[in-house]
MIMITOR-585324 format. One line per 2 residues: number of its first residue (from 1); for each residue z negated, x negated, y negated of C-alpha. Coordinates in steps of 0.02 Angstrom, whole numbers, plus 50000, padded with zeros to 5 digits. Example, Ala and Ser with C-alpha at 12.3 -4.5 7.8 and 13.67 -1.06 7.14 Angstrom:
// residues 2
1) 49610/49385/50225 | 49643/49316/50053 .
This chain:
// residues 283
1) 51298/51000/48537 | 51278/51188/48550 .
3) 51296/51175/48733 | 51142/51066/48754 .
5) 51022/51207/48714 | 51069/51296/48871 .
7) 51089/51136/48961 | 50928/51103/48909 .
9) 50852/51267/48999 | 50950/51236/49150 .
11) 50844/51081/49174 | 50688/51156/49136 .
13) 50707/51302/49259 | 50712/51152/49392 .
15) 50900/51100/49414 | 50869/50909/49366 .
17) 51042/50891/49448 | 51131/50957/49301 .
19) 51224/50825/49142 | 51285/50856/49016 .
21) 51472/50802/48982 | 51485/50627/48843 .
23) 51619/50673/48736 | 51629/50683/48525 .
25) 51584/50565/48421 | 51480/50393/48462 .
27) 51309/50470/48384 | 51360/50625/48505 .
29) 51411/50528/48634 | 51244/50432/48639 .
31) 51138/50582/48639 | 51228/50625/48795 .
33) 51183/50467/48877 | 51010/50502/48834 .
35) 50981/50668/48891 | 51052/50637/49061 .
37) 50968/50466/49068 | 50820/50617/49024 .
39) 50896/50708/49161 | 50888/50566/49285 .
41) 50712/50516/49259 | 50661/50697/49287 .
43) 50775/50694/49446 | 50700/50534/49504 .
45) 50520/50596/49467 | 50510/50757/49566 .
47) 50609/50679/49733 | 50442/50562/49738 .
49) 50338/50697/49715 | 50400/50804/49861 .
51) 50399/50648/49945 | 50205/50613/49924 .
53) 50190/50808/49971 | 50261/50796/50123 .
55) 50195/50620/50161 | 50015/50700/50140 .
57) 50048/50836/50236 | 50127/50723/50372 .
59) 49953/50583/50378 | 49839/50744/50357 .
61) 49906/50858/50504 | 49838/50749/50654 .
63) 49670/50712/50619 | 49666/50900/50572 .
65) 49751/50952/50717 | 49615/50832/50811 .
67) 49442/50915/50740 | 49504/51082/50760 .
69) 49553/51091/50933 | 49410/51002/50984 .
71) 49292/51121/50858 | 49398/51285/50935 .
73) 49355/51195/51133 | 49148/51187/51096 .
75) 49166/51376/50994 | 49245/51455/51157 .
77) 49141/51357/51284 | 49288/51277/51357 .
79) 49211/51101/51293 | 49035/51037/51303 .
81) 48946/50999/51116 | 48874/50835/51205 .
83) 48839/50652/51136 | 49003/50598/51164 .
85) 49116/50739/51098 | 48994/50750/50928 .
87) 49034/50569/50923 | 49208/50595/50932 .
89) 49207/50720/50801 | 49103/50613/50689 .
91) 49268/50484/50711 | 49389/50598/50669 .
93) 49297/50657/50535 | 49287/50467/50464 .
95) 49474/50433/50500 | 49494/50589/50375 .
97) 49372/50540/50243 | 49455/50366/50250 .
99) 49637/50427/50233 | 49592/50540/50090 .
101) 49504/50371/50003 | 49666/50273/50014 .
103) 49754/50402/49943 | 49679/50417/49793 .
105) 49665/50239/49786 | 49868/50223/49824 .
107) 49863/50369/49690 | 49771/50285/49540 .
109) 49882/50130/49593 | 50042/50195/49583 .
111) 49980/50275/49398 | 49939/50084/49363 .
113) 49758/50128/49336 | 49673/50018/49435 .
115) 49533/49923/49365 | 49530/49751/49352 .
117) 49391/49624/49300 | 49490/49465/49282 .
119) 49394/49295/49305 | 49404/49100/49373 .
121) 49432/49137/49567 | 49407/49024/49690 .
123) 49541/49077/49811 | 49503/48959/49968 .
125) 49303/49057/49968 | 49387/49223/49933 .
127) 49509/49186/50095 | 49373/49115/50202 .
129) 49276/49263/50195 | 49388/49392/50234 .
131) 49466/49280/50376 | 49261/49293/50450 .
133) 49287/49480/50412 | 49442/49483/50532 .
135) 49378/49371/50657 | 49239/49489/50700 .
137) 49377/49635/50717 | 49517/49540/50820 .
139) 49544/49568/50990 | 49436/49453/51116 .
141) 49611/49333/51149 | 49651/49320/50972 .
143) 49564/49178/50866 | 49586/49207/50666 .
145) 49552/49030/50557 | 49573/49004/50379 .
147) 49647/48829/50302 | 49646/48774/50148 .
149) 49701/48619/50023 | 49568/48470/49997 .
151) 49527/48522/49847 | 49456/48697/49746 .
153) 49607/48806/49732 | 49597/48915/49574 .
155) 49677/49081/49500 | 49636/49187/49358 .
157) 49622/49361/49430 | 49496/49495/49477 .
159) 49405/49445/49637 | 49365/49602/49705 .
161) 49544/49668/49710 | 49622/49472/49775 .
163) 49476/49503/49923 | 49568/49695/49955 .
165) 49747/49605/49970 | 49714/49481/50090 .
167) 49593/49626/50197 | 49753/49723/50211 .
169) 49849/49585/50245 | 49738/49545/50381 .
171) 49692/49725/50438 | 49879/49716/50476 .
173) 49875/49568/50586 | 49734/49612/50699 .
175) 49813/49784/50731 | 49968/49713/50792 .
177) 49910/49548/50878 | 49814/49568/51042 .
179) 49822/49376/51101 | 49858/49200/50997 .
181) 49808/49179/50830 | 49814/49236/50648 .
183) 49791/49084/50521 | 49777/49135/50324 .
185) 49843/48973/50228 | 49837/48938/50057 .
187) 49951/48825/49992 | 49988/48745/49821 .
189) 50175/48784/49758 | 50246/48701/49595 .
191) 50213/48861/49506 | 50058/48941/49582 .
193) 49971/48974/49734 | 50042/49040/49906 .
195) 49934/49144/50046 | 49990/49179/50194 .
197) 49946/49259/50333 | 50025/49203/50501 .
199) 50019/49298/50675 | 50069/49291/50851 .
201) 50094/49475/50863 | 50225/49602/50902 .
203) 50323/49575/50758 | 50425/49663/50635 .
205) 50623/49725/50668 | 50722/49669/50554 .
207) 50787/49836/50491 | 50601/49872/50466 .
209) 50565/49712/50362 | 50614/49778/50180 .
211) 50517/49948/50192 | 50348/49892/50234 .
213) 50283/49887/50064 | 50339/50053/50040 .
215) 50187/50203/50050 | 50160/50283/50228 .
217) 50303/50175/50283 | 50276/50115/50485 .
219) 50387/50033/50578 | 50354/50149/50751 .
221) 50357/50325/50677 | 50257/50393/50850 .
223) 50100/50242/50811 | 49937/50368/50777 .
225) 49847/50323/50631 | 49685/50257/50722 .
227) 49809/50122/50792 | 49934/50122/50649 .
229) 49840/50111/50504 | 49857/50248/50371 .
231) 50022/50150/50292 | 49943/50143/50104 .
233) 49868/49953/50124 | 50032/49850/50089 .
235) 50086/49974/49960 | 49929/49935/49884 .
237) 49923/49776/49894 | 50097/49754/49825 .
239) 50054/49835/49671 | 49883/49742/49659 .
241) 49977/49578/49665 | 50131/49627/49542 .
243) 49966/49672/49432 | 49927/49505/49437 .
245) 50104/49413/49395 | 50137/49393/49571 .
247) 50255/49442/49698 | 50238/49460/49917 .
249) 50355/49418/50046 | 50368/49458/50220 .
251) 50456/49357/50358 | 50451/49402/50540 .
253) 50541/49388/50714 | 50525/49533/50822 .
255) 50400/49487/50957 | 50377/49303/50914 .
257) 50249/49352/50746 | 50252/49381/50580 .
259) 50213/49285/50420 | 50153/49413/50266 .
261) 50079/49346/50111 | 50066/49326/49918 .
263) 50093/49210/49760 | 49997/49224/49610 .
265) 50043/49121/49463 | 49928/48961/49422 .
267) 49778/48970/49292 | 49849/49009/49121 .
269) 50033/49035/49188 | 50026/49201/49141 .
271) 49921/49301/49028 | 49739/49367/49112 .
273) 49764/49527/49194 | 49727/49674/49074 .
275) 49559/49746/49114 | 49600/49934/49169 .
277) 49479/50097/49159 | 49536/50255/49276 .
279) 49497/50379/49159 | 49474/50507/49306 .
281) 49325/50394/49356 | 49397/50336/49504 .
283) 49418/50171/49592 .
């Protein structure tokens, strides 16, 4: 016991690798287990934030590296401050603003501080909307339909945040499917409600599969973000979903298509979600 004071220090001066040794008597020995459980935690919690550092730093460089060549090119005369390049600036500038968005977004998710405003959903309008959303961004050769059971398909959730999953899930599939199709189905399981959304793009390698929900994660490492997406929207919608009871799933055969989607639990399966406030006054 009189070693833990210094032990103690050690971790507070930053060495979250150091333990403590479980010896004495159980009561003792328990301690131990709890300070390096302590120890752990504190371990676990600054590897993720030196990860999100250099994640940021990583999505931020380009686009930065974009405005200010082009800004140094018109200041020396090199490049002409015409229609076009203002435009172009103008679309960097946007690919910015919108990384920095889903960052805090990803940011007040990962706190579990997203705000939700549960209520009777019907999922098949939800879906059809955001499948007319797509449809208007897909490539020319790609047609996106929505399909749905008979009859009204309900879940308890919060509409607004159900309508963000799907996007993303569909935001996906038009980046990475330039002919074919992408169908969103909703189906009705014993224990819920399934939606999925199907494509006839490139595909996902199997070694890739398991990490896509993860933040920032992309399966080619060189894909710019204008064409890659900024790698926040699964992670996202992942925790969106859990919010909800639910879980996602992702199957896919490299260059045959992929199939990415959701449950949610049936009306009154599960208690409502929670109604959240950001107290940062965020999203």
């Amino acid at each position: 016991i009189r070693r833990w004071p210094a032990a103690s220090q050690t971790l507070a001066s930053g060495d979250f690798a150091h333990r403590v040794e479980r010896e004495g008597p159980a009561e003792v020995a328990e301690l131990a287990d709890a300070f390096n459980e302590m120890a752990t935690a504190l371990e676990n919690a600054e590897a993720l934030r030196r990860r999100l550092v250099t994640d940021v730093a990583h999505e931020l460089r380009n686009p930065i590296g974009a405005l200010r060549a082009q800004i140094e090119g018109i200041a020396e005369g090199v490049i002409p401050a015409d229609q076009a390049r203002l435009a172009s600036l103008v679309e960097d500038v946007s690919t910015l603003s919108r990384l920095v968005d889903d960052l805090q977004e990803l940011s007040i998710a990962e706190a579990g501080r997203l705000r939700y405003e549960p209520t009777r959903v019907g999922i098949c309008e939800t879906v059809a909307a955001e499948a007319g959303r797509a449809a208007a961004q897909a490539a020319a050769d790609v047609e996106v339909a929505a399909s749905c059971p008979g009859e009204p398909v309900w879940v308890e959730a919060d509409e607004f945040r159900i309508a963000q999953a799907v996007r993303n899930l569909l935001s996906n599939a038009v980046r990475h499917t330039v002919r074919g199709r992408i169908d969103v189905r909703v189906t009705c399981e014993n224990s819920g409600v399934r939606i999925a959304v199907i494509d006839t793009g490139e595909g996902i390698a199997e070694d890739d599969l398991p990490f896509i929900w993860e933040r920032f994660y992309r399966a080619d490492a060189s894909r710019a973000s204008g064409t890659g997406g900024t790698g926040v929207g699964l992670a996202i919608t992942r925790r969106i979903i859990e919010d909800h009871g639910g879980r996602v799933f992702a199957e896919s055969r490299q260059g045959q298509g992929s199939t990415v989607g959701f449950d949610l639990p049936a009306p009154g399966a599960h208690a409502p979600v929670p109604a959240r406030t950001d107290p940062s006054g965020g999203i």
